[in-house]
N, C-alpha and C positions, 0 to 999 in steps of 0.2 A: 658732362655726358648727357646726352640725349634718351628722353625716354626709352625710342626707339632700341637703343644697344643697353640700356640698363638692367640690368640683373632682376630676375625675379627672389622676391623676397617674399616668406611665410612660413609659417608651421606645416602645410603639406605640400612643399617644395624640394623635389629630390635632387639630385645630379649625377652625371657619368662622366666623367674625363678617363681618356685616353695617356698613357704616359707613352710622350716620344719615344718612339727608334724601339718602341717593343709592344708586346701582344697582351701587357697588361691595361685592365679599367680598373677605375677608383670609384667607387659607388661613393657618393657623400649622401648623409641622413641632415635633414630640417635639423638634428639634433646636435649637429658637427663630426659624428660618429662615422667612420672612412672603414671601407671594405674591399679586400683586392681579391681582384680574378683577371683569368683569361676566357671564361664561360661568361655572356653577359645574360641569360636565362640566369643563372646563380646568382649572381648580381642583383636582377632584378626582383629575385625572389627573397635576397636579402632586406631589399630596400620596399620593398611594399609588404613584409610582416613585420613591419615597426609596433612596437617596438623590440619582439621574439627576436632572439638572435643580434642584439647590438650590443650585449655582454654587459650592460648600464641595466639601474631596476625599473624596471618595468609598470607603467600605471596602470594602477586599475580604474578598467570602463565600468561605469555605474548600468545593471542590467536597465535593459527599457521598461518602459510604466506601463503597465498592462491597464486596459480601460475596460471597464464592464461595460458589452451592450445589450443591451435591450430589444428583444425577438416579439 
């Protein structure tokens, strides 16, 4: 397989496929984690509040580091 046609691969890499011969999408999550609709706004609102909503537990984001500046 050639670069060209090979699959993107990473941790913030989504997907949407289309199932044949009907009006559903498949959201797939960087996580493996698959989400069906006919709304792809829902969809896509599934798949970019990763990880809210993929029913797996959830990481915690370390808050940001607050830097003292000097006035």
């Amino acid at each position: 397989m050639s670069e060209r046609v090979a699959m993107l691969r990473g941790e913030n890499v989504v997907r949407i496929h289309w199932k044949l011969g009907t009006d559903v999408l498949v959201g797939v999550c960087h996580c493996g984690a698959e989400h069906e609709s006919e709304d792809p706004v829902e969809l896509w609102d599934w798949l970019l509040a990763h990880p809210v909503g993929h029913g797996g537990p959830s990481v915690p984001v370390a808050p940001p580091e607050r830097v003292a500046v000097a006035v």
